[in-house]
C-alpha positions as CSV (number, residue, x, y, z in Angstrom):
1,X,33.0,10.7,2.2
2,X,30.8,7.5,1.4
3,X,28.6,8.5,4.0
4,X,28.0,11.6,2.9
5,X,27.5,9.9,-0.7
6,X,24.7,8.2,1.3
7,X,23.2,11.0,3.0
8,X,19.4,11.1,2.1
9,X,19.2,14.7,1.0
10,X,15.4,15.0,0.2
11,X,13.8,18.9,-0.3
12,X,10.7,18.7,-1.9
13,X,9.2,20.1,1.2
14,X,8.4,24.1,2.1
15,X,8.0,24.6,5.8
16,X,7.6,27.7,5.8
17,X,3.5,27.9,5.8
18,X,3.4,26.7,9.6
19,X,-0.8,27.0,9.3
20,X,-0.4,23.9,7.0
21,X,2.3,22.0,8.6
22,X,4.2,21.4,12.0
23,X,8.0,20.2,10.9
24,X,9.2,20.0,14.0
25,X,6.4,16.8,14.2
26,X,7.6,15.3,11.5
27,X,9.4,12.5,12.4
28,X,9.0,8.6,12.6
29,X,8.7,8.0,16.6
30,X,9.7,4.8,18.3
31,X,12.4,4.2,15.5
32,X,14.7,1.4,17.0
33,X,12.1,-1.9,15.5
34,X,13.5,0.0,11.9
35,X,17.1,-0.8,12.8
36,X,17.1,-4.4,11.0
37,X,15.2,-2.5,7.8
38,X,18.0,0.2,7.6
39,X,20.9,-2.6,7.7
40,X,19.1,-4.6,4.7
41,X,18.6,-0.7,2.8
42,X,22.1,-0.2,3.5
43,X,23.1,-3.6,2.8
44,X,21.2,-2.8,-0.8
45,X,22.5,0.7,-1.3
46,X,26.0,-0.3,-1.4
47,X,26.4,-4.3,-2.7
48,X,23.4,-6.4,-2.0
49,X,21.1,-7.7,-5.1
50,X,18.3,-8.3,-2.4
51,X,14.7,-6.6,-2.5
52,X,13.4,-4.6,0.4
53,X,9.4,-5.0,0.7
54,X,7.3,-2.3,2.0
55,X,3.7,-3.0,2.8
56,X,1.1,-0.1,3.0
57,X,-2.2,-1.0,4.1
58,X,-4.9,2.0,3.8
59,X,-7.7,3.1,3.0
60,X,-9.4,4.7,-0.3
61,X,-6.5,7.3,0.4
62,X,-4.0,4.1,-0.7
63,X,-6.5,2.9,-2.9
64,X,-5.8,5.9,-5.2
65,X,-2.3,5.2,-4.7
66,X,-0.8,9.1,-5.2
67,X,0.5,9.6,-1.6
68,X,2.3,5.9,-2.2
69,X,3.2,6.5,-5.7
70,X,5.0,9.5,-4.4
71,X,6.9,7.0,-1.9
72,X,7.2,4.6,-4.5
73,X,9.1,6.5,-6.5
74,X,11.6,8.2,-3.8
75,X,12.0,4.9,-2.2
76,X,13.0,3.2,-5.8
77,X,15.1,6.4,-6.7
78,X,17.2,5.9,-3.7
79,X,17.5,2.6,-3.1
80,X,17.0,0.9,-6.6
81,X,13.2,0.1,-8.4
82,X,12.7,-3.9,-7.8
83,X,9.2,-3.8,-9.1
84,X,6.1,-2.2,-9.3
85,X,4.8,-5.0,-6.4
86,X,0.8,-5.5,-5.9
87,X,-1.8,-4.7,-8.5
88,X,-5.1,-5.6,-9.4
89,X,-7.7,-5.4,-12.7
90,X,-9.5,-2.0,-10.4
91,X,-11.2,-1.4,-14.0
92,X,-12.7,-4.7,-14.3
93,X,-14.5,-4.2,-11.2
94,X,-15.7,-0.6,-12.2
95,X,-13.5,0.9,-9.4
96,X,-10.6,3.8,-8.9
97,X,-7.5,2.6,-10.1
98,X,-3.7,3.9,-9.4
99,X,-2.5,6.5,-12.4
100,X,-0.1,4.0,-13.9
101,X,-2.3,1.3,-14.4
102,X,-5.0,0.4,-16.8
103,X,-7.1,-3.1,-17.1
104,X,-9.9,-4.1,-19.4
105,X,-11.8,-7.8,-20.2
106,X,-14.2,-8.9,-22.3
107,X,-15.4,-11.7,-19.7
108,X,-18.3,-11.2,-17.4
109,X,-17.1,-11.0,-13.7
110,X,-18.6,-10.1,-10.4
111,X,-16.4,-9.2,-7.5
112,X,-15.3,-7.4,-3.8
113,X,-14.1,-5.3,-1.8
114,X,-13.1,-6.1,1.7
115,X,-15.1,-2.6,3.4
116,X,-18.4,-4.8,1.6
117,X,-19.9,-8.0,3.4
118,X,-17.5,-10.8,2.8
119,X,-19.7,-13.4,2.1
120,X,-19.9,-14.5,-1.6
121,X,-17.0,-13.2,-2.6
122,X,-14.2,-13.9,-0.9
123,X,-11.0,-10.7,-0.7
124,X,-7.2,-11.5,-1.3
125,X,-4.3,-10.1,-0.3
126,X,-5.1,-6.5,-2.6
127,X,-7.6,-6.2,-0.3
128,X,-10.3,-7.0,-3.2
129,X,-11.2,-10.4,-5.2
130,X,-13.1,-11.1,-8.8
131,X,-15.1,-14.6,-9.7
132,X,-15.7,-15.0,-13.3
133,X,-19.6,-15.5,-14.7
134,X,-18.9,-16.9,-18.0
135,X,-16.9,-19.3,-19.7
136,X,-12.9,-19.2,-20.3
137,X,-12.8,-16.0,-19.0
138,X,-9.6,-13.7,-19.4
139,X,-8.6,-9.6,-18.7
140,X,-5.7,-7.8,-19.4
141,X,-3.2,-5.6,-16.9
142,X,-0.9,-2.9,-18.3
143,X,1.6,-0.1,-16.5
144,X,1.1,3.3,-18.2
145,X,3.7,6.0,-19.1
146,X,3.3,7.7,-16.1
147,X,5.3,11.5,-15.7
148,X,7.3,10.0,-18.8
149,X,8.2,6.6,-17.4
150,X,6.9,3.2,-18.1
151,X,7.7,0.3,-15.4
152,X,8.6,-3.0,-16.7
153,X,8.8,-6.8,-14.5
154,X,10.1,-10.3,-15.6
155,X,8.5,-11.6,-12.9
156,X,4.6,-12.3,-11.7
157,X,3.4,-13.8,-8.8
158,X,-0.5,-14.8,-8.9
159,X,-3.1,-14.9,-6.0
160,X,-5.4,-17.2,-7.1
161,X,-8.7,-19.3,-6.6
162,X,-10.9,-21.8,-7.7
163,X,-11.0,-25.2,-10.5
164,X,-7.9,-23.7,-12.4
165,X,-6.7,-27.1,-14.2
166,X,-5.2,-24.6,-16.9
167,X,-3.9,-21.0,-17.3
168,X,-2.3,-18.9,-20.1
169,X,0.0,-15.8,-19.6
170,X,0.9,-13.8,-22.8
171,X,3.5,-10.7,-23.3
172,X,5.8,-9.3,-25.8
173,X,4.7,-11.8,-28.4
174,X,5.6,-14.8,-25.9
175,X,2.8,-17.3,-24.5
176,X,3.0,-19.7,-21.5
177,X,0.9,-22.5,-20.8
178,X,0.6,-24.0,-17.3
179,X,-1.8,-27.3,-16.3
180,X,-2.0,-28.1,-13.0
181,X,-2.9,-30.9,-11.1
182,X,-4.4,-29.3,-8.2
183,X,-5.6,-25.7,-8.1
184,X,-3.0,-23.4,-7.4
185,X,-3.8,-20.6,-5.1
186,X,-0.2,-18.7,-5.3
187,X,1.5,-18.9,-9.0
188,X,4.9,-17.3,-9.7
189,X,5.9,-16.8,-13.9
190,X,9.4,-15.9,-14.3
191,X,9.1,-14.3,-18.0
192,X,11.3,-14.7,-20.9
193,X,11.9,-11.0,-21.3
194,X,10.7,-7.7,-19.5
195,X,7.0,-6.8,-20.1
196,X,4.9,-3.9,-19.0
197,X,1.5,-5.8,-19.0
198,X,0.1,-9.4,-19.4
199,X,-3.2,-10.7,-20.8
200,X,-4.1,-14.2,-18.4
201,X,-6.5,-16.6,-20.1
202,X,-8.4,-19.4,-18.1
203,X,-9.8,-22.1,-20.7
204,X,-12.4,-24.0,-18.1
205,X,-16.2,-23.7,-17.4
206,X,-15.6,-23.4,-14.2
207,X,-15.5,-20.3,-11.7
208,X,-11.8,-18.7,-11.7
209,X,-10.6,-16.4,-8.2
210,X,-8.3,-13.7,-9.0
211,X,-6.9,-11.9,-6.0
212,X,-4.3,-9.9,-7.1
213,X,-0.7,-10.3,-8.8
214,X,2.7,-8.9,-7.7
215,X,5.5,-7.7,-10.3
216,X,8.8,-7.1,-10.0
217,X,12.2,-7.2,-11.8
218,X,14.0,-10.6,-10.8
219,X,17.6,-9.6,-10.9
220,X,17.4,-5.9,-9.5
221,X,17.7,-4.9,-6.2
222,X,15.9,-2.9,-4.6
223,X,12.4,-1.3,-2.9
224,X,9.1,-3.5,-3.6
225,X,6.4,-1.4,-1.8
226,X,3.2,-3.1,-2.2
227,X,0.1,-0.7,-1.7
228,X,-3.3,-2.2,-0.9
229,X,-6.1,0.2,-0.5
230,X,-9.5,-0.4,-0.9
231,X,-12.6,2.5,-0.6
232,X,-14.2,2.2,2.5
233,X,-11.7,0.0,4.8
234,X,-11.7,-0.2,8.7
235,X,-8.9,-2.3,10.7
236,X,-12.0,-4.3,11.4
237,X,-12.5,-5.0,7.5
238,X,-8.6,-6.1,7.4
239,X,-9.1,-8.6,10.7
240,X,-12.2,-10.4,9.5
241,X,-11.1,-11.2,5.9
242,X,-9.5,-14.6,6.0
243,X,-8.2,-15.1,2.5
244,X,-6.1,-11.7,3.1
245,X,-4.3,-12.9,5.9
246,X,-3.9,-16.9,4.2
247,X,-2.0,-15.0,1.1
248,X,-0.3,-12.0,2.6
249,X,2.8,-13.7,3.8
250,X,3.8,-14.6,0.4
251,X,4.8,-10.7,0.3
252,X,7.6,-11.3,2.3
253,X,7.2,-8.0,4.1
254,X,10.4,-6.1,5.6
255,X,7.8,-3.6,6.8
256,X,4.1,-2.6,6.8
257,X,2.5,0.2,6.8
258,X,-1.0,0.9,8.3
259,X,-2.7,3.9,6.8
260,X,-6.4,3.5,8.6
261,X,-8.8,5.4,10.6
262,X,-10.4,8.0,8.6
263,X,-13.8,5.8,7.8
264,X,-13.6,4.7,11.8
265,X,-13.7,8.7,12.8
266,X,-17.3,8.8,10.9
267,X,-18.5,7.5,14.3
268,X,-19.2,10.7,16.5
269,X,-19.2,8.3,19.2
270,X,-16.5,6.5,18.2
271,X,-14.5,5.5,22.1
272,X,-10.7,5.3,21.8
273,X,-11.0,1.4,23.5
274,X,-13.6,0.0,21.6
275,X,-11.4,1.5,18.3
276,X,-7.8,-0.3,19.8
277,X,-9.7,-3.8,19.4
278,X,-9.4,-4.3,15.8
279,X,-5.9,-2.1,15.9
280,X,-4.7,-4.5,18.5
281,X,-6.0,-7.8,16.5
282,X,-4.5,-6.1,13.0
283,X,-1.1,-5.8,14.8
284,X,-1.2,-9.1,16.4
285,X,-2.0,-11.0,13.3
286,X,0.9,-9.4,11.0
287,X,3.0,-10.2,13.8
288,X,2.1,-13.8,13.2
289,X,2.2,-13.8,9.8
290,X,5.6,-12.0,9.4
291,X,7.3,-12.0,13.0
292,X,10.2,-10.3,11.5
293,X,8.5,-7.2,9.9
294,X,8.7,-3.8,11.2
295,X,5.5,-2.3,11.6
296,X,4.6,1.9,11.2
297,X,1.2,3.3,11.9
298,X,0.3,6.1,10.5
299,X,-2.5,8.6,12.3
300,X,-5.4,9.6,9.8
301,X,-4.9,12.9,7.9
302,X,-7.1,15.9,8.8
303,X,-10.7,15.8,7.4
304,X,-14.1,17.5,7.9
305,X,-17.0,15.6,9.4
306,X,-20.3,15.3,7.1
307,X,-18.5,18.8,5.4
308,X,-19.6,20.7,8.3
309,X,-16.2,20.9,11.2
310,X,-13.5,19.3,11.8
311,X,-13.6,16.2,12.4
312,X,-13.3,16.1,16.5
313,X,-13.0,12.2,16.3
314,X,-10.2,11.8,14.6
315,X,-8.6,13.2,17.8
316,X,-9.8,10.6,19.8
317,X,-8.2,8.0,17.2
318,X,-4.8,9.7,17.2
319,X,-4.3,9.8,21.0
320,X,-5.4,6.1,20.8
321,X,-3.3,5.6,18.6
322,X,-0.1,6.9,19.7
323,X,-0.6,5.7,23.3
324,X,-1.0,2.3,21.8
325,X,2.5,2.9,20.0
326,X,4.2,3.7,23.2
327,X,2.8,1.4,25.2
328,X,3.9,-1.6,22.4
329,X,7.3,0.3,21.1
330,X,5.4,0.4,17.8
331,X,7.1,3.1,15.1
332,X,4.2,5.5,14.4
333,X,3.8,8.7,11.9
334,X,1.7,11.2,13.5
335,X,0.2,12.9,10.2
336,X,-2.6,14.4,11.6
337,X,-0.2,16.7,13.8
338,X,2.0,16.9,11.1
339,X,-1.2,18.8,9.8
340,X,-1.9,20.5,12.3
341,X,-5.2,18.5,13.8
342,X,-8.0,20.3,14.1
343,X,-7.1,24.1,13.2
344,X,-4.8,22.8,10.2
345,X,-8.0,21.1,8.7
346,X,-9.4,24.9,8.1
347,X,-6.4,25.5,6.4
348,X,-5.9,22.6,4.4
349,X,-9.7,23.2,3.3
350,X,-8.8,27.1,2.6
351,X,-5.4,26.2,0.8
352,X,-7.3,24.1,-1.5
353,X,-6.0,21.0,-0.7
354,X,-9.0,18.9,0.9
355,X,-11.5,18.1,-2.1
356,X,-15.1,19.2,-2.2
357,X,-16.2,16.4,0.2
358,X,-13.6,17.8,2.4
359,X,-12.6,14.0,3.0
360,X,-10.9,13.0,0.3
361,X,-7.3,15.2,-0.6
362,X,-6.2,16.8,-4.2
363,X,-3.4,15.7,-5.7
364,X,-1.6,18.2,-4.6
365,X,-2.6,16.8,-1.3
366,X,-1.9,13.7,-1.4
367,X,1.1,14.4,-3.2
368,X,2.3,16.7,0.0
369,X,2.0,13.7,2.6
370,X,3.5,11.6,0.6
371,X,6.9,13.8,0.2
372,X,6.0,14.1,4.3
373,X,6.6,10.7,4.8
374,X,9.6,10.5,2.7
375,X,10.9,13.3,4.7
376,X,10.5,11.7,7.8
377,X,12.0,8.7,6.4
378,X,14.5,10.1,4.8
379,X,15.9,12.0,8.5
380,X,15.7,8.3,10.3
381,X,17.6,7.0,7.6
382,X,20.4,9.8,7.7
383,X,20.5,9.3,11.7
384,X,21.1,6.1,10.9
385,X,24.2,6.3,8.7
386,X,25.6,8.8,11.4
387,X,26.0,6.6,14.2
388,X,26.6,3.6,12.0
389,X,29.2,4.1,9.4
């Protein structure tokens, strides 16, 4: 009985147009690195006031955070919502920004993103980073309603740079004031009540860093499931940004997720070894940083090359990327056969669910592979529970 209480049944998926999708390839392969993950989700399902962290790395398909929002929410339905995790001020910088979140500042800033050169401005661990041009400079974060809901944290944990001697948080009618003897570069707030947005002050002349700031509730347990995007990205971008890789182990990752390939496949020459260079680097330095992770790579969805055909390379990237997988008993989620490769990008293109620059995915799109990934998830999970409990 409880493990039918447990049972993962998730149907937000129709099958039955088999031009747009392949069920029978959707599954997480290579599952057994997951087992330690499913004993903590278990662990937290049942008695456990711990937080399971999910890390998914991408693309501007993160960036826009609908496909994770959508795992996000299934994720934190199931298992219990520990926080919204990673954000960052996207509207400051005059950039895309996730649904549920809004930014503004009066200040004058310049800032990053880590697909750009990385040489003035450094990138943190959202996979962008923002240097203040004026004086005392300050912005505001908030989480929208968003379909009728509005997240709330007690906890914030800062990634930070530069002279900060001084820094003010203020919510709900509360202020904090921290002085500091040396800069901080990582600063955790444990609030006074729930919030749903903060305004951070910095009274100096001197250039401020922001990188990025997690939130999440202190006392719930639950799924955290960070999502860093950022327009543009390669693996390569990820490998060569140094501040990313100094801050990301304060996520405490249970598990990432690599969502990349699509801006390599832009390469019609693109060769399947010179791509598994920066794969093989971007593995090997999250298994430095959090040797106890799982790790899931994702193949790139289908897409359409300068809008004219398919786009032939991302064959080439999905081979090399499940041959990698095998060879290194990586878990991988093969999306672009979920798809259908390259016939199913003719469909997804007729069904309306590529946008104009036959790149990019509607909503509707993005909305799909998210609920695919759930799905996929959902059945490890289930096989899980039946030869466990």
């Amino acid at each position: 009985m409880a493990q039918e209480l447990d049972n993962w049944n998730f149907k937000k998926i129709d099958y039955s147009k088999k031009e747009i999708l392949n069920s029978l390839q959707n599954r997480l392969e290579n599952p057994t690195s997951l087992f330690p993950l499913l004993v903590k989700l278990y662990k937290i399902k049942h008695f456990s006031n711990e937080h399971a962290v999910f890390v998914h790395i991408g693309d501007s398909h993160i960036q826009a955070d609908i496909e994770t929002a959508v795992i996000r929410n299934e994720f934190q339905d199931f298992f219990g919502n520990a926080g919204r995790g990673l954000v960052f001020p996207y509207q400051v910088t005059k950039t895309n920004a996730p649904y549920d979140l809004f930014s503004n500042s009066k200040s004058s800033w310049k800032w990053n993103r880590v697909a750009r050169p990385d040489t003035l401005i450094s990138c943190g661990v959202s996979g962008f980073g923002m240097e203040s041009q004026c004086e005392n400079p300050e912005f505001s974060l908030e989480l929208k309603n968003f379909y009728g809901y509005k997240d709330t944290f007690d906890k914030v944990t800062l990634f930070l740079g530069g002279k900060i001697s001084e820094l003010s948080i203020e919510y709900e009618n509360q202020v904090e004031n921290n002085c500091f003897v040396s800069p901080p570069e990582v600063e955790k707030f444990c609030l006074k009540t729930n919030t749903s947005g903060f305004r951070l002050s910095f009274p100096t002349k001197d250039t401020i860093k922001f990188y990025g700031a997690s939130l999440e509730k202190s006392n719930t347990g639950g799924i955290i499931y960070h999502s860093i995007g950022a327009n543009g990205a390669t693996y390569f971008d990820y490998t060569k940004t140094q501040k990313f890789w100094n801050q990301i182990a304060t996520l405490e990752a249970d598990c990432y997720i690599i969502s990349l390939g699509t801006n390599e496949a832009q390469d019609p020459n693109l060769s399947a070894t010179s791509f598994l260079i920066n794969v093989k680097k971007m593995v090997r330095k999250l298994q430095k940083v959090s040797p106890n992770a799982c790790i899931i790579i994702t193949t790139p969805p289908v897409s359409y090359y300068k809008k004219h055909r398919p786009n032939q390379t991302l064959e080439v990237i999905t081979n090399a990327l499940i041959d990698f997988c095998n060879e290194n008993n990586l878990v991988y989620w093969d999306l672009y056969n979920i798809c259908n490769g390259l016939e199913g990008a003719k469909t997804w293109k007729k069904e309306q669910l590529l946008r104009s620059d036959l790149v990019h995915f509607s909503k509707e799109g993005y909305i799909l592979q998210g609920n695919l990934f759930v799905d996929a998830f959902s059945k490890i999970w289930n096989e899980f529970l039946c030869k466990n409990y």
